[in-house]
C-alpha positions as CSV (number, residue, x, y, z in Angstrom):
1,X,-19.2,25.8,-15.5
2,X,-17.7,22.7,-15.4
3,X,-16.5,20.8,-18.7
4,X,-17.7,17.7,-19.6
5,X,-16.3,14.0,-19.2
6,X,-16.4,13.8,-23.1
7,X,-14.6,17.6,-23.9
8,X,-12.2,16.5,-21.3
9,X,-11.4,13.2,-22.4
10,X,-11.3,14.9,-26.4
11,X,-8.9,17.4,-25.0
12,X,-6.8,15.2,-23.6
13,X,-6.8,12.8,-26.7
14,X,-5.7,16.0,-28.5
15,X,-3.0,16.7,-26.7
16,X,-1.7,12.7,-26.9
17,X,-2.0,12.5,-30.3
18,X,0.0,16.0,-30.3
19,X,3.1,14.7,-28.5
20,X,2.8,11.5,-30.2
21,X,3.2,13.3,-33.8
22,X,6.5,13.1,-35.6
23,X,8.8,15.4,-33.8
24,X,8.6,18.8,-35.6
25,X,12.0,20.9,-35.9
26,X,12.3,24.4,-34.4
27,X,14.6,26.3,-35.7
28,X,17.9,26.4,-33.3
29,X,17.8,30.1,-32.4
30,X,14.6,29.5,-31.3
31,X,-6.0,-1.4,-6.2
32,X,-5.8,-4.0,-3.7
33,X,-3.5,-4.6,-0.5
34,X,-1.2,-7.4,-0.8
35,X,2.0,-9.4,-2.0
36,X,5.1,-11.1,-0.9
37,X,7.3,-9.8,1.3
38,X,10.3,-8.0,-1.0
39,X,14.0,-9.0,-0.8
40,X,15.6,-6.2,1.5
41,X,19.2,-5.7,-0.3
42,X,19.8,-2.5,-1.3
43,X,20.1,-2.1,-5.2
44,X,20.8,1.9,-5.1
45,X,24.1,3.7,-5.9
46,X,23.2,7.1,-6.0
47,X,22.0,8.2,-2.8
48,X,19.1,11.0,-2.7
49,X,19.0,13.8,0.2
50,X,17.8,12.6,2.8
51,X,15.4,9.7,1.0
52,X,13.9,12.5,-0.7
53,X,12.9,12.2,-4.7
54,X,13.8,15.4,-5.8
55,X,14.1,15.7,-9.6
56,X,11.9,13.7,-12.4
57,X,14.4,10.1,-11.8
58,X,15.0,10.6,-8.5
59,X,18.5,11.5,-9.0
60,X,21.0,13.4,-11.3
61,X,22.0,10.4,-13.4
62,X,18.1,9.9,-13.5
63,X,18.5,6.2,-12.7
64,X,15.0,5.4,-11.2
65,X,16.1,3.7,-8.3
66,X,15.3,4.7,-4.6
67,X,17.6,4.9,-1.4
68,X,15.2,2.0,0.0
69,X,12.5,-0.5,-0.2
70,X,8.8,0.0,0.3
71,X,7.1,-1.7,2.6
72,X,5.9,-5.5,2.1
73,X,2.4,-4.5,1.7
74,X,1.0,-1.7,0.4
75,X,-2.2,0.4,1.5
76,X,-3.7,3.2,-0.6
77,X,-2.8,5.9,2.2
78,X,-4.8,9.1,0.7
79,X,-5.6,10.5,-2.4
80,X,-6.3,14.0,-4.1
81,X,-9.0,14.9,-6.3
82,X,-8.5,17.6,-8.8
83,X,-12.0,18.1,-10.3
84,X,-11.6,17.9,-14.5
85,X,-7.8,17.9,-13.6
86,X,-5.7,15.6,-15.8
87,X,-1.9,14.3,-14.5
88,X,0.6,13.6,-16.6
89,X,3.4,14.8,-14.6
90,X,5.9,12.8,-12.1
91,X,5.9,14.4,-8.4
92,X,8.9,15.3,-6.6
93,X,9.1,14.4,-2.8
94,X,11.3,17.1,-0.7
95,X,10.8,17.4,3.3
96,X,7.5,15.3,3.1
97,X,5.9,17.6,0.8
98,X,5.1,16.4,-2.7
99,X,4.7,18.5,-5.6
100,X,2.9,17.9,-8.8
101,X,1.7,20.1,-11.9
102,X,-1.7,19.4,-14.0
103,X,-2.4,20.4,-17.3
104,X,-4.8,22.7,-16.1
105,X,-2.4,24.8,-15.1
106,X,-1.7,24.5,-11.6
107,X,1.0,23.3,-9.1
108,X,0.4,21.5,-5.8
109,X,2.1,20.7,-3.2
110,X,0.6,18.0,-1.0
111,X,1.4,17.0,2.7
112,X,2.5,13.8,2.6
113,X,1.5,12.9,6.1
114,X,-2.5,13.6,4.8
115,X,-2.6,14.4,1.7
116,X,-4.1,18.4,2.4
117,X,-3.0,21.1,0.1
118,X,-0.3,23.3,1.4
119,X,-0.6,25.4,-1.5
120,X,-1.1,25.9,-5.5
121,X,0.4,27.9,-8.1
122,X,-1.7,29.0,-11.4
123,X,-0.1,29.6,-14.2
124,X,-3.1,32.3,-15.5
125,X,-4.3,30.3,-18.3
126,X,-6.5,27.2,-17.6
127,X,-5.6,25.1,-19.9
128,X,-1.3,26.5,-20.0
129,X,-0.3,23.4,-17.3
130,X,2.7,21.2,-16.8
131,X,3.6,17.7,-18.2
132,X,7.2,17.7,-17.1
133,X,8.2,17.0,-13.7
134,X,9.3,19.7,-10.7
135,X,12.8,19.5,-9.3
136,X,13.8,20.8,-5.4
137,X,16.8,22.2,-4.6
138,X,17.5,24.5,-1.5
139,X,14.1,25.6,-0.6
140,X,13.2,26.2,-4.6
141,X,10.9,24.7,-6.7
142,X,11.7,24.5,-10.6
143,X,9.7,23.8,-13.6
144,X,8.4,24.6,-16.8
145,X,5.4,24.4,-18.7
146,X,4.0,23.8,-22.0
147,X,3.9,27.4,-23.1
148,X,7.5,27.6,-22.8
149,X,7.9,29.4,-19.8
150,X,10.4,28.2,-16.8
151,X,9.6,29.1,-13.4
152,X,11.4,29.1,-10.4
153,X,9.0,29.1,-6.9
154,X,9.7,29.3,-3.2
155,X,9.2,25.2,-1.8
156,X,7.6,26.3,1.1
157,X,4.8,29.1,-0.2
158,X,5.1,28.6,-4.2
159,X,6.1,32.6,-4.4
160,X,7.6,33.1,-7.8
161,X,11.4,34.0,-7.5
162,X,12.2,34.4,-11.8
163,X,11.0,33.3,-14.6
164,X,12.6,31.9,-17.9
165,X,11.5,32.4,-21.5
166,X,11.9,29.4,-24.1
167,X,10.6,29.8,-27.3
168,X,8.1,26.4,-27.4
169,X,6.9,23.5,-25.1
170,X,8.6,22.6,-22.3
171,X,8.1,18.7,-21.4
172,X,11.5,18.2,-20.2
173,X,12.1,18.1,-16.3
174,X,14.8,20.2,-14.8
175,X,18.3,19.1,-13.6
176,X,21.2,20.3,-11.3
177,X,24.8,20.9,-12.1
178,X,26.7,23.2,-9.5
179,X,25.1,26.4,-9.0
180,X,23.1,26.1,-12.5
181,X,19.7,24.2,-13.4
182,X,19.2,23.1,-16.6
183,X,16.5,22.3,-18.9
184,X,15.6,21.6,-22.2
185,X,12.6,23.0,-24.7
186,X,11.0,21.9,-28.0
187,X,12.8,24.9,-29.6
188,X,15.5,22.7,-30.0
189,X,18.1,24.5,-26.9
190,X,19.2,23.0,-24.0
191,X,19.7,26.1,-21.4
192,X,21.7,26.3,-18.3
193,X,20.5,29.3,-16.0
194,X,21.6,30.0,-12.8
195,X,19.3,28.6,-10.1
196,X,19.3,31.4,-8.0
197,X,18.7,34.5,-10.5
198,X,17.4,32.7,-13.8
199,X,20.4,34.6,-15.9
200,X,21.5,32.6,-18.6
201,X,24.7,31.1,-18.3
202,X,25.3,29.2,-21.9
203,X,23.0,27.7,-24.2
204,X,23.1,24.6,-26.6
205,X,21.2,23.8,-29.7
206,X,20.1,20.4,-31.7
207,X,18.9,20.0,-34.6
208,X,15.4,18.9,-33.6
209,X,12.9,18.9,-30.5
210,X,14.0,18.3,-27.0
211,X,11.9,16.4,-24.8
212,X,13.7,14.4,-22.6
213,X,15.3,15.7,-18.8
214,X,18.9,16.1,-19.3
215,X,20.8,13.6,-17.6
216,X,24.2,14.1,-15.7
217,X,26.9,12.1,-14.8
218,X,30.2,13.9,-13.9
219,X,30.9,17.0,-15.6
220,X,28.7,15.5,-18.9
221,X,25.0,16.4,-19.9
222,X,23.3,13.7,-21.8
223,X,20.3,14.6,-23.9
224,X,18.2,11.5,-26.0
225,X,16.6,14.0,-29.1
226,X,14.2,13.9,-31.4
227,X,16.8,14.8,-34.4
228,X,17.8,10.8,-34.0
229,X,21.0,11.2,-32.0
230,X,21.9,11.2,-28.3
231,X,24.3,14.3,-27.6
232,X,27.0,14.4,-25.2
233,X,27.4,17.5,-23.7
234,X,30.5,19.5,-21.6
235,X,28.7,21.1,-18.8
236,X,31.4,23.3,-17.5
237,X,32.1,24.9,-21.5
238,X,28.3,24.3,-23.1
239,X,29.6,22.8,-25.9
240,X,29.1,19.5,-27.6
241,X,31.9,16.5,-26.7
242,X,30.2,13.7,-29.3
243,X,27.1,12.6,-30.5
244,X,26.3,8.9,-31.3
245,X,23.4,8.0,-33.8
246,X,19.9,6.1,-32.8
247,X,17.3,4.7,-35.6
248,X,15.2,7.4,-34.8
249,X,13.3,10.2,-32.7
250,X,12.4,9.9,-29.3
251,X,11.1,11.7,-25.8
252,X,12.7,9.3,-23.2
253,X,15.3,10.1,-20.7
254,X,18.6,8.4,-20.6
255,X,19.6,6.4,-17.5
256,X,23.5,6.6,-16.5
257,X,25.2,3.8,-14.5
258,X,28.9,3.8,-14.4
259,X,30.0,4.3,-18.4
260,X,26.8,3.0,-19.9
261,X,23.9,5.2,-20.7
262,X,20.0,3.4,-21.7
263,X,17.4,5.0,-23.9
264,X,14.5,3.7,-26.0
265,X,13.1,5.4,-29.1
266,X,9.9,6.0,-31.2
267,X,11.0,3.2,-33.6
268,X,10.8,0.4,-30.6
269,X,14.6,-0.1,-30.4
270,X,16.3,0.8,-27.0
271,X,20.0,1.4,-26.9
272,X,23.0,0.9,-24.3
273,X,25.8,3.5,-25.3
274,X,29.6,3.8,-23.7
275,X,29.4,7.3,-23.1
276,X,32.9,8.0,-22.9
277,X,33.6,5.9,-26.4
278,X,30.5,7.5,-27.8
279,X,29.9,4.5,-29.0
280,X,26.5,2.1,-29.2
281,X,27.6,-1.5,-27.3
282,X,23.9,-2.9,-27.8
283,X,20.4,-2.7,-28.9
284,X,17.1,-4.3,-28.1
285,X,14.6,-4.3,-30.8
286,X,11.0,-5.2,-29.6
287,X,10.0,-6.8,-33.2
288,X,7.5,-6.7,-35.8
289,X,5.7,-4.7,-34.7
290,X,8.0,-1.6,-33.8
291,X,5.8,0.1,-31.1
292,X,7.3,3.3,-29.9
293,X,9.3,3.4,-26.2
294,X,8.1,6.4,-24.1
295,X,9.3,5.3,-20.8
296,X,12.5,6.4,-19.3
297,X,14.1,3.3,-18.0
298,X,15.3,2.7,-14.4
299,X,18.9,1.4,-14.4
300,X,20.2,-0.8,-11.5
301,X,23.7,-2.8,-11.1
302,X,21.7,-6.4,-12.7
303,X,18.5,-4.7,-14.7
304,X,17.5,-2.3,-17.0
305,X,14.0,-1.6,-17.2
306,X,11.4,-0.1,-18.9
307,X,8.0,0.5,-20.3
308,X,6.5,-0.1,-23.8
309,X,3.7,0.7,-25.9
310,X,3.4,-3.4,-26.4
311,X,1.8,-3.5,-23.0
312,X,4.9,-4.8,-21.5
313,X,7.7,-3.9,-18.9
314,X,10.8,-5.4,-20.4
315,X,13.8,-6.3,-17.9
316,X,17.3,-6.1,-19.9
317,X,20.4,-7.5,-19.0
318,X,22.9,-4.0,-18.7
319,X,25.9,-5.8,-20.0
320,X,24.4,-7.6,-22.8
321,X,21.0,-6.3,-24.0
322,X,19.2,-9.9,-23.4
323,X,16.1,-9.9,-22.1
324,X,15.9,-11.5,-19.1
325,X,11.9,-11.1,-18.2
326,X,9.2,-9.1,-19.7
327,X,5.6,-8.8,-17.6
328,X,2.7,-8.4,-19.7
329,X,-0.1,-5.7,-18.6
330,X,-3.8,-4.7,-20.1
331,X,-2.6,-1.3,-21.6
332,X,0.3,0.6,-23.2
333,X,3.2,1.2,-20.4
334,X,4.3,4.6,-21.2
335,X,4.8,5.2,-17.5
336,X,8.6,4.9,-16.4
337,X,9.4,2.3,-13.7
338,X,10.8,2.9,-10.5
339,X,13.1,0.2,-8.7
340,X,12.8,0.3,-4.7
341,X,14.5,-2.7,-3.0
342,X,14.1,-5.7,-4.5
343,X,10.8,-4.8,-6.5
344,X,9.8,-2.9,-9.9
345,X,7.0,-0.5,-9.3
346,X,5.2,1.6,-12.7
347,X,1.8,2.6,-13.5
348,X,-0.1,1.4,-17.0
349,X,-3.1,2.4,-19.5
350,X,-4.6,-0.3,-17.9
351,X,-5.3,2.1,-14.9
352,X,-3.6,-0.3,-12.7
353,X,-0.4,0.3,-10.5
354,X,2.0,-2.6,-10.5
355,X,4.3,-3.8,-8.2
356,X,7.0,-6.7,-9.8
357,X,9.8,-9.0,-8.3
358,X,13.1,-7.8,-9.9
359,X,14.1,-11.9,-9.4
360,X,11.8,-13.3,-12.4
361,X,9.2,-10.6,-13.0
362,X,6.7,-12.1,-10.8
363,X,3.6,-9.3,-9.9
364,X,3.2,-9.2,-5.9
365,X,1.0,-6.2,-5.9
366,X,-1.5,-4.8,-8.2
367,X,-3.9,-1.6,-7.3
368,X,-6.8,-0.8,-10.0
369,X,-7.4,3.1,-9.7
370,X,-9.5,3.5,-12.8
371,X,-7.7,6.2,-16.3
372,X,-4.5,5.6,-17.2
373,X,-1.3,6.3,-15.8
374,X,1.4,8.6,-18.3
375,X,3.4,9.7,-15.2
376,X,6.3,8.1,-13.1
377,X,5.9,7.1,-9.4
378,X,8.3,9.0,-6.9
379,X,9.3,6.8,-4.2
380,X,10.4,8.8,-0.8
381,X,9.4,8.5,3.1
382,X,8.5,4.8,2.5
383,X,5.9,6.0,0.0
384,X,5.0,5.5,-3.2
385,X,3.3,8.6,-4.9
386,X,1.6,8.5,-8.8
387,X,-0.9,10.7,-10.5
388,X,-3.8,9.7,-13.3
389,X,-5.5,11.1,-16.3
390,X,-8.3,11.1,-14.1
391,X,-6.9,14.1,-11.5
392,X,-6.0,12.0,-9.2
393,X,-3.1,11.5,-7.2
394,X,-2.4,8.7,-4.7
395,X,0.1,7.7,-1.7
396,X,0.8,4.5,-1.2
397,X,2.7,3.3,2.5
398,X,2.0,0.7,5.3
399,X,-0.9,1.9,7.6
């Protein structure tokens, strides 16, 4: 029998208000066509396989930016219905497949020429689903779920391979380093397995929840915690390098470009660190009102951007924490932005998908889908692909 709007819509307040609770310390052992056309240069450093999105960011230094620019207009190319199904996860694009978790418990992986389902992992319990993102790496599929549990699946069939044990919620999305994958759980660890036979290579613990992906640039993990500190971690020994103190809590994942490393926080502050001083060179504060961040920020060369809970997507200034545009929607932004050419694109509580000019914030395409959007676009094959609280998930592209 099916459940009703109202129990799903309770449920999924539930589970909000859950997340959005004070972090709790484990112990460590533990829409319409249309627009301008978009400036075509190239904002992207970090190149992705192929112009595939395959982790939560897109890349290892989860910068949000893709290898290229959408097209000028954009069509609403197909979408999936998952009846009662509720997204809050960010797909990854590999070989034009895209997979995506619900909190009901299953994994797809869509065809991104049509939309059709190629196949679906359950996780056995209905209502034991994923939040965090999947991550592709050599014909595997990894991710982890909010009972704790890691799984690694074949790409092509979702076969399980192995499976990893935490000890509490997993909302953090996996990462690569070498032959391991890492990924972090709100039993305060940070665990490095090996990708191919889940053994546990090294662990490393905080003193409070992890919820943010771990971020890597060069041989350095960087995790944003809810114990109020952003640790700097040595990937080849497990152990700590520095740590450099926030204002408080927070969910979001860091953004690397060159030295400097962005993250917001619960208290409405966002942050620009020198990772190799461990030191903090700026901070944003969004004012009175201190709404929390909860969007990971995209990072290009000229921008820093990201989402907050005071209905806006701010646009920083890297070098010197200024804002430089901010572009007001009709709900909370929670959903982290993703730069592709010269354009912002990010989903809101609104229900709407946005598309914004990175010269002056300007909006040049707007699509009204109806819920509210918690997850990330993933930008790949010329495609933009985003899932709502509703079930649905929808491709974007020129026809």
């Amino acid at each position: 029998m099916k459940r009703s709007v109202l129990v799903r819509r309770a449920l999924l307040l539930a589970f909000i208000l859950l997340l959005a609770c004070a972090c709790v310390r484990y112990p460590a052992s533990v829409a319409e066509d249309g627009g301008k056309p978009a400036p075509t240069s190239a904002v992207s450093e970090t190149q992705k396989t192929n112009g595939d999105w395959p982790l939560f960011r897109g890349d290892p230094q989860m910068t949000g930016v893709a290898d290229s620019p959408l097209p000028n207009h954009l069509s609403l190319l197909w979408s999936f219905k998952v009846e009662d199904g509720i997204f809050e996860s960010t797909p990854a694009i590999v070989d034009g497949v895209a997979y995506i978790g619900d909190l009901d418990g299953k994994l797809y992986a869509l065809d991104m020429s049509t939309g059709e389902k190629k196949w679906e992992f359950f996780t056995g319990e209905k209502f034991v689903g994923f939040n965090s993102a999947p991550a592709v790496r050599d014909g595997l599929l990894y991710i982890g779920d909010i009972d704790g549990k890691f799984y690694c699946l074949t790409a092509a069939e979702g076969k399980p391979v192995w499976g990893f044990e935490t000890e509490a919620e997993i909302n953090s999305s996996p990462n690569f380093y070498k032959d391991t994958v890492l990924i972090g759980s709100q039993d305060a660890t940070l665990y490095c397995l090996n990708a191919k036979s889940g053994e546990l290579v090294w662990k490393f613990a905080i003193d409070d929840q992890i919820r943010c992906s771990p971020t890597i640039a060069e041989n350095r993990c960087f995790l944003a915690g809810c114990d109020g500190r952003l640790h700097i971690v040595d990937l080849d020994k497990g152990e700590k390098v520095a740590d450099v103190p926030m204002d408080g809590p927070t969910g979001v994942t860091p953004a690397v470009r060159g030295d400097r490393v962005f993250f917001g926080t619960e208290n409405g502050t966002f942050f620009a660190a020198d990772w190799k001083k461990a030191e903090i060179i700026w901070k944003w504060e969004e004012g009175p009102s201190g709404q929390g961040i909860r969007s990971s920020p995209a990072a290009t060369e000229k921008l820093v951007l990201f989402g907050g809970r005071d209905k806006r997507l701010h646009a920083l200034d890297p070098a010197t924490g200024d804002e430089t545009w901010s572009f007001l929607t009709r709900g909370k932004v929670d959903s982290s932005p993703v730069v592709a050419g010269g354009r912002v694109y990010f989903g809101s509580a609104d229900g709407r998908v946005y598309g914004v000019e990175l010269a002056g914030g300007d909006k040049v395409w707007e699509y009204e889908a109806g819920g509210h959007f918690v997850g990330a676009p993933a930008v790949a094959e010329g495609k933009l692909v985003i899932a709502s609280d509703d079930g649905v998930v929808y491709c974007f592209g020129e026809k």
